[in-house]
C-alpha positions as CSV (number, residue, x, y, z in Angstrom):
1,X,18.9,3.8,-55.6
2,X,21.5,4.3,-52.9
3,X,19.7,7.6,-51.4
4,X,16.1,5.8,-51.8
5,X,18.2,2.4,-49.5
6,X,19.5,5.2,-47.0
7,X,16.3,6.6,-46.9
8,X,14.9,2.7,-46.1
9,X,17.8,2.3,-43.7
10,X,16.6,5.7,-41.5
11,X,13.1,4.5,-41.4
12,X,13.7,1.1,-40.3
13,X,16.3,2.4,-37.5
14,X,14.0,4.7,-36.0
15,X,11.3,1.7,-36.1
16,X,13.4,-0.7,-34.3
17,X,14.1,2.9,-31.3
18,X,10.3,3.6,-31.1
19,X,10.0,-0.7,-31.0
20,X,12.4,-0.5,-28.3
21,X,10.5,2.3,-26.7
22,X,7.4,1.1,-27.1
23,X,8.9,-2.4,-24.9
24,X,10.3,-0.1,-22.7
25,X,7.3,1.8,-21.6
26,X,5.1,-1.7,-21.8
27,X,7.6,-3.4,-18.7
28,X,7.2,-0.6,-16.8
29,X,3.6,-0.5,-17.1
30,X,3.5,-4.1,-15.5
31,X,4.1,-7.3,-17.1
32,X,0.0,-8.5,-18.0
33,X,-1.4,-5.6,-16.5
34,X,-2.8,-7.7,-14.0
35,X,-4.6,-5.9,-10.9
36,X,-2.4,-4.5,-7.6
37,X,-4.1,-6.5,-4.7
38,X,-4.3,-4.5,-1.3
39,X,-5.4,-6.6,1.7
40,X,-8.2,-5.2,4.3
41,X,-9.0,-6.7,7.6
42,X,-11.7,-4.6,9.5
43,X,-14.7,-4.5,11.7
44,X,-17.7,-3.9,9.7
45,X,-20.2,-5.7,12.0
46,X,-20.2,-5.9,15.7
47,X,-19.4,-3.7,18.7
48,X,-17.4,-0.8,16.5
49,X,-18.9,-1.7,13.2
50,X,-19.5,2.0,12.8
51,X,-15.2,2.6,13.2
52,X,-14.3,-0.3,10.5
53,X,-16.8,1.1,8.1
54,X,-15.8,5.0,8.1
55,X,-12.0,3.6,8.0
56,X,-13.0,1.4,5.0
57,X,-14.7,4.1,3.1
58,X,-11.7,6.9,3.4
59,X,-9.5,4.6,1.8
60,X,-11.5,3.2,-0.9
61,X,-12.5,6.8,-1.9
62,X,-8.5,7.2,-2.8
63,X,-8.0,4.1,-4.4
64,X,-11.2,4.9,-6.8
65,X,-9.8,7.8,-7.7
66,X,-6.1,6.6,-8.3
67,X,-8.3,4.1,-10.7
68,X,-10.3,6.4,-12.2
69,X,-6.8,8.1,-13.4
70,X,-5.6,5.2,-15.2
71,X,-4.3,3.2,-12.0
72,X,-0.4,2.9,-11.1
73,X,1.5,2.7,-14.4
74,X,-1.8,1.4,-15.7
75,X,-2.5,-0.7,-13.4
76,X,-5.6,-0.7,-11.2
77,X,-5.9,-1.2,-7.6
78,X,-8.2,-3.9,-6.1
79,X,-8.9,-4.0,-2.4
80,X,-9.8,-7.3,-1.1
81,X,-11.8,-6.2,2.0
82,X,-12.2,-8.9,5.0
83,X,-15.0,-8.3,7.9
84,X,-13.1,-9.4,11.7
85,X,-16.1,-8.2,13.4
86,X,-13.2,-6.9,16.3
87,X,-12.2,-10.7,16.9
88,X,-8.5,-11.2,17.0
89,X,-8.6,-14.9,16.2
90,X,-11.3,-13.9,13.2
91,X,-8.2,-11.4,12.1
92,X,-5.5,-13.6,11.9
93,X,-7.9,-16.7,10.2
94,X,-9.0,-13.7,7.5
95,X,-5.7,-12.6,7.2
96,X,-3.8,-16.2,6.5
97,X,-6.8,-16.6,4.1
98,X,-6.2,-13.5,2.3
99,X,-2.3,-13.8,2.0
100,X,-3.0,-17.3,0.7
101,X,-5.7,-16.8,-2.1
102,X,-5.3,-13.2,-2.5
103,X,-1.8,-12.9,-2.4
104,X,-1.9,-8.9,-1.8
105,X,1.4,-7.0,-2.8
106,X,0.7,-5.3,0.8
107,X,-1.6,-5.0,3.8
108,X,-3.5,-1.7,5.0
109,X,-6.0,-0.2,7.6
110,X,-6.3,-2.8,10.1
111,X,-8.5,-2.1,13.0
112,X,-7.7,-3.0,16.4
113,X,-4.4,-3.4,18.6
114,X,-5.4,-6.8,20.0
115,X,-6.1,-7.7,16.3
116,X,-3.0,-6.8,15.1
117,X,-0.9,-8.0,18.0
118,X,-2.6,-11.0,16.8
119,X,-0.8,-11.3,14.0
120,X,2.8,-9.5,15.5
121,X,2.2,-13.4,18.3
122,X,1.8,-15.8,15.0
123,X,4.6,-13.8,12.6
124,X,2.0,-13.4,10.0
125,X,3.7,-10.4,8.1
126,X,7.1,-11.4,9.3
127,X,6.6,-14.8,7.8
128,X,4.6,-13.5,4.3
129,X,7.4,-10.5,4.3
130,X,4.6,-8.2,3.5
131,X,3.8,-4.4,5.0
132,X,0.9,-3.1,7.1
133,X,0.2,0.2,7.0
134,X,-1.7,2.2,8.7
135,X,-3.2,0.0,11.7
136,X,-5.9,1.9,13.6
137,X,-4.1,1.6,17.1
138,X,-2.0,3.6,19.4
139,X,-0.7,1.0,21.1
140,X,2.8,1.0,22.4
141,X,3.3,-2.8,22.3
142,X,3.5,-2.7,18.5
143,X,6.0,0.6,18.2
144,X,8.3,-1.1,20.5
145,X,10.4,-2.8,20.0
146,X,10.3,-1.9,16.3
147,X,8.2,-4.6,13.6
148,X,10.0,-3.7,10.9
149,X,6.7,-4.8,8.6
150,X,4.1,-2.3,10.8
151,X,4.0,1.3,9.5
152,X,2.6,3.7,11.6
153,X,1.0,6.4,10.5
154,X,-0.6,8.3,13.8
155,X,0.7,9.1,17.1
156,X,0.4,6.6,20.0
157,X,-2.0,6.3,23.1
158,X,1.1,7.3,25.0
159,X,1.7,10.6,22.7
160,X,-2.2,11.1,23.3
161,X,-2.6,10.7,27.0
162,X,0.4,13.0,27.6
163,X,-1.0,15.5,25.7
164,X,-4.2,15.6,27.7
165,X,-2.5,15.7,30.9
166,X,-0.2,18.3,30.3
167,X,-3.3,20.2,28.9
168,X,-5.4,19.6,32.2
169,X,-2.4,20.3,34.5
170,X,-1.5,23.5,32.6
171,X,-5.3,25.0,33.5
172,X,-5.1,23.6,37.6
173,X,-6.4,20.2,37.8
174,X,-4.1,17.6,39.6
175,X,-6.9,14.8,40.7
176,X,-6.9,12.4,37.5
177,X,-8.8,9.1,37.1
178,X,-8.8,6.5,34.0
179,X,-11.4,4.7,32.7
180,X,-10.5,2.4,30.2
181,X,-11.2,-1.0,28.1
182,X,-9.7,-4.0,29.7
183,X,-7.5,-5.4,26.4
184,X,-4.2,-4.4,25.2
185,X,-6.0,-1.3,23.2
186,X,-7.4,-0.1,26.5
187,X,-4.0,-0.8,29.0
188,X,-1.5,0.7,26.7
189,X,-3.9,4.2,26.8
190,X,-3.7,3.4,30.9
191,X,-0.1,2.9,30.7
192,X,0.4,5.7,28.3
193,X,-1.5,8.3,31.0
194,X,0.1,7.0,34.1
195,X,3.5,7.3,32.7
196,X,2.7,11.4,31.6
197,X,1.0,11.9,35.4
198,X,4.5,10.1,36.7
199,X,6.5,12.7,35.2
200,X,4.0,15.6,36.4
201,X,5.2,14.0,40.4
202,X,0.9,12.7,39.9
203,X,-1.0,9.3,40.3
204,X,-3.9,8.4,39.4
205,X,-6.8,8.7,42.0
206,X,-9.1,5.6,40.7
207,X,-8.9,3.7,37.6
208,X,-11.7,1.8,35.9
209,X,-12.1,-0.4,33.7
210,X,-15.4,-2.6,31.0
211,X,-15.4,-5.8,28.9
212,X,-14.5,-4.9,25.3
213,X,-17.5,-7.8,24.4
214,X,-19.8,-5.8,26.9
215,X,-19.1,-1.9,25.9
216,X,-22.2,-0.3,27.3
217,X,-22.0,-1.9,30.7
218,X,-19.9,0.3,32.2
219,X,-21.2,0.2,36.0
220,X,-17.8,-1.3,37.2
221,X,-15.8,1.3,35.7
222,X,-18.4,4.2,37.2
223,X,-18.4,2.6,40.8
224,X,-14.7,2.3,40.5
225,X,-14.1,6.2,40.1
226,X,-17.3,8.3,40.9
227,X,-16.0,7.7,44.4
228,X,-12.7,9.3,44.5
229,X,-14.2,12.5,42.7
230,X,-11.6,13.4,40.2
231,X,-11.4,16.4,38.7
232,X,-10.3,15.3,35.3
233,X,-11.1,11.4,33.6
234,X,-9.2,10.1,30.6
235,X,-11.4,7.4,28.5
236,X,-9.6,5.0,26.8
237,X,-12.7,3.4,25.5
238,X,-14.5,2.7,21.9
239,X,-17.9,5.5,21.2
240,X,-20.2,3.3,22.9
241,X,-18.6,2.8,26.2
242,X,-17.2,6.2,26.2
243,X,-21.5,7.5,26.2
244,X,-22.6,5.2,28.5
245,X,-19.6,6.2,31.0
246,X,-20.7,9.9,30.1
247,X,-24.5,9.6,30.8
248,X,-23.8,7.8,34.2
249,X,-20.8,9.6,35.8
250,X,-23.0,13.0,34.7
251,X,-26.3,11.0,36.3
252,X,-23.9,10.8,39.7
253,X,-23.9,14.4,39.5
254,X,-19.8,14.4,38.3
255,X,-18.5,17.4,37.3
256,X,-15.1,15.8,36.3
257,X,-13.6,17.3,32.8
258,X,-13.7,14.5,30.2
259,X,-11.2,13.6,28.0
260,X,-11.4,11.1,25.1
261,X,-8.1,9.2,22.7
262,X,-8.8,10.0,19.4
263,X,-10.6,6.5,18.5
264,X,-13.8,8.3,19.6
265,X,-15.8,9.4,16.6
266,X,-17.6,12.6,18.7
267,X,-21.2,12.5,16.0
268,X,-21.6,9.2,18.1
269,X,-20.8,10.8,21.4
270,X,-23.5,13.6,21.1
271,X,-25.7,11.1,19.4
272,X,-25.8,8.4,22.0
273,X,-25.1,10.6,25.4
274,X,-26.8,13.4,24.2
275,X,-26.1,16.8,23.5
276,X,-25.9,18.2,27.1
277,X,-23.8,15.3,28.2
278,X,-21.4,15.5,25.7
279,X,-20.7,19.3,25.5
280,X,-17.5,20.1,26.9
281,X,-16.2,16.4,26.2
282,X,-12.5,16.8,24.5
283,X,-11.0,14.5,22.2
284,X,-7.3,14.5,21.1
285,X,-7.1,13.9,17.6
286,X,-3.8,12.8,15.0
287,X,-5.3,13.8,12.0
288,X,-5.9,17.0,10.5
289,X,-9.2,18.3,11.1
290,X,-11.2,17.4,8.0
291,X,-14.6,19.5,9.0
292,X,-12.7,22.3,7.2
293,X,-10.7,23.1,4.3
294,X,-7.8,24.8,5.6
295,X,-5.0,22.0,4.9
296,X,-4.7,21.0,1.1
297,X,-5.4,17.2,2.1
298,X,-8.7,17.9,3.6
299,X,-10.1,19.6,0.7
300,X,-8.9,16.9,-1.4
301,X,-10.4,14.7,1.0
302,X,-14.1,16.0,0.9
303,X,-14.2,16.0,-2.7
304,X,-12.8,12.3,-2.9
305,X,-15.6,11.4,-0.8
306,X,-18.2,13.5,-2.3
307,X,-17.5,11.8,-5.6
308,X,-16.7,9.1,-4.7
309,X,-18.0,8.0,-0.9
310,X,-21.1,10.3,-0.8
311,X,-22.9,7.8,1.2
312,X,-20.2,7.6,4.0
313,X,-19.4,9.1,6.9
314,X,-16.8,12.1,6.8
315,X,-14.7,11.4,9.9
316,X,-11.6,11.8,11.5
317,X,-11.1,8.2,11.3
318,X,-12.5,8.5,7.1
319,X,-10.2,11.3,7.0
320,X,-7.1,9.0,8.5
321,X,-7.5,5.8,5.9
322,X,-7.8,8.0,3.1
323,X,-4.0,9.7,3.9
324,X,-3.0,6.6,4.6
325,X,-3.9,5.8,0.9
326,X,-2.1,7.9,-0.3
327,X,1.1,7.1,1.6
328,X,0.6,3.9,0.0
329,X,-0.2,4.5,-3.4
330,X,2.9,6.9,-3.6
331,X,4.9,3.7,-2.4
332,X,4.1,1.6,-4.8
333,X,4.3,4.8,-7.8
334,X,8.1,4.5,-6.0
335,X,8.3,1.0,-6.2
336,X,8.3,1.3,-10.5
337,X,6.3,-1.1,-12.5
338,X,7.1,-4.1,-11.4
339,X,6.0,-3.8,-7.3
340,X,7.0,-6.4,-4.8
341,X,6.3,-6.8,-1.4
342,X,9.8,-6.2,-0.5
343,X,10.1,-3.3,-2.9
344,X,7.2,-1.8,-1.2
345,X,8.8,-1.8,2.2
346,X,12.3,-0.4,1.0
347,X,10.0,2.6,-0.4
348,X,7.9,3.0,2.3
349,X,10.6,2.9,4.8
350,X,12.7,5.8,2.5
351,X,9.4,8.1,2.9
352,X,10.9,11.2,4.7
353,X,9.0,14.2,5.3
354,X,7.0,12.7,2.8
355,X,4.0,15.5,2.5
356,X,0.2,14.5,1.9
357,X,-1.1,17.7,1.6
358,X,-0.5,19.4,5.3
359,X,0.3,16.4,6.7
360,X,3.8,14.7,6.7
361,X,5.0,11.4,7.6
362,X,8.6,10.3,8.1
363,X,9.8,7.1,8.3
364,X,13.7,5.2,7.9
365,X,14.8,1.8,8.4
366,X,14.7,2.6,12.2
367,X,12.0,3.9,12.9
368,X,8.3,3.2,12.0
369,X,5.9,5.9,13.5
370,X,5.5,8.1,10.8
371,X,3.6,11.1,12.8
372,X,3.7,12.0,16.1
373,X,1.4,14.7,16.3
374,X,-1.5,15.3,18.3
375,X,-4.3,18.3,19.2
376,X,-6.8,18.4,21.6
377,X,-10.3,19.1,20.2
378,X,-14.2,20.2,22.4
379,X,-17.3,19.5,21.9
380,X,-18.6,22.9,22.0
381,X,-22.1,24.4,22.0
382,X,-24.4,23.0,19.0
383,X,-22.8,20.6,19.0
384,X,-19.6,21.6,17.2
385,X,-16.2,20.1,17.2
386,X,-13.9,22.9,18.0
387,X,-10.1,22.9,17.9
């Protein structure tokens, strides 16, 4: 009788431990299960529809797959998506709507630097205490001084623009014109280039600049610097302003080297200035190059959106939203079960040399640009993207 109550006694111990267990696992799978909201404010229609689509698709290629494995701690990810059509004030309304009725534990893949300064005028994160990662801007008015809710994951327009110049000054050419977008996207790129051909002892020679409403009427910009024949031009200026100012400095009979920021998808280059135009075009880029499969994340990448994505656009801009997925995915993975929007900031913000597959990102309390880095790709013959 006693052996048979000691034999009850084990069984109903070790059912109270896998009980306990059980409870255990179950909180750290997330009270009611309930879905992990991700905001998304982006251009899908108007003047750079094509951008806001291809940086949509990358991420929601990730996420799909991150759901298709069982979500975070069984979870699933929901993005709430919000078109802005490029209008600031339509970014802000969208996003105030979004924090409101959506309540997302965090914010991702804006497009746009007046957009998001937008939001940095009316303390929109500040106020909801909520992180944006990933904004699709360069802009050095929102890496300093520091916003300690904005996490960048690509270089800036000032990074870019010095790396061009040094580039063009290192094979002879010393007479440099801008063209650029007149908004706070397109004068931080100018900023950004006249500060690197300040520290080469260099000026500009002309600078130009379009309406960001109006981006194919570009005759200001042209008549600004055809004149002062440069030998190189940096564009700071969205794919369809960037071909039109092609076609007409190349109709003027310009031989000027061309350089593009990296906001430039170059398909739409060749596509809308045509292929003789374009070749020889560069662009600098901050993302790997995701036309191959040499680094681990693009491979991953063109399978995620093969599966996934097939009808969308594989891009460098595709290819940026879907890393920046994953930075945020392993954030909240860090953040444990139970995610909050602070919680997601303190993880983010302890992500050092935190590596995506080839590509790393570092950030720290201080500092919020997680990658600085920056090639310079051609348009070559055939229209091929070489590095």
């Amino acid at each position: 009788m006693r052996q048979q109550n000691s034999v009850g006694q084990r069984l109903r111990a070790l059912a109270v431990v896998a009980m306990a267990t059980a409870a255990c696992a179950l909180a750290h799978a997330a009270p009611g299960r309930e879905d992990l909201v991700i905001g998304q404010v982006a251009p899908l229609t108007g003047t750079i529809a094509g951008t806001g689509d291809e940086y949509v698709a990358g991420g929601a290629a990730y996420f799909a797959h991150v759901n298709a494995k069982g979500g975070i701690y069984g979870r699933k990810i929901r993005v709430v998506v919000k078109d802005d059509s490029y209008k600031p004030d339509q970014t802000l309304a969208l996003t105030r709507q979004l924090l409101a009725e959506d309540k997302p534990l965090a914010l991702f893949g804006f497009v746009g630097t007046g957009n998001v300064l937008a939001l940095n005028k009316n303390k929109v994160l500040e106020d909801a205490g909520i992180a944006l990662l990933a904004p699709y801007t360069g802009a050095q008015d929102l890496r300093e001084p520091v916003n300690p809710n904005i996490f960048h994951i690509r270089a800036s327009y000032t990074d870019e623009t010095a790396r061009m110049v040094e580039h063009l000054h290192t094979i002879g050419l010393r007479r440099f014109a801008v063209m650029y977008q007149d908004d706070p996207f397109g004068k931080s790129g100018l900023a950004g280039a006249e500060a690197a051909l300040q520290k080469l002892g260099l000026k500009a020679v002309a600078r130009g600049g379009y309406d960001r409403t109006k981006p194919e009427e570009v005759d200001a910009a042209v008549a600004a610097i055809a004149p002062a024949e440069p030998d190189a031009i940096i564009m700071v200026s969205v794919n369809r302003a960037s071909a039109a100012f092609i076609r007409k400095m190349r109709e003027k009979g310009s031989k000027a080297r061309l350089f593009s920021i990296s906001v430039v998808n170059f398909k739409e280059l060749l596509k809308n200035a045509g292929e003789d135009n374009a070749r020889g075009i560069g662009i600098s880029q901050v993302m790997p190059y995701p036309y191959s499969s040499l680094a681990p994340v693009a491979r991953e990448f063109q399978m995620l959106m093969k599966q996934y994505q097939p009808e969308k656009v594989v891009s460098y801009a595709s290819m940026e939203s879907f890393i920046a997925a994953k930075i945020l995915v392993e954030a909240i993975r860090r953040a444990g079960g139970n995610p909050t929007r602070e919680k997601v900031i303190s993880q983010l913000e302890k992500m050092n040399s935190y590596d995506a597959g080839g590509f790393k990102v570092s950030f720290s309390p201080e500092n919020r640009v997680g990658s600085r880095f920056v090639e310079v790709t051609v348009i070559g013959p055939g229209g091929r993207l070489m590095r």
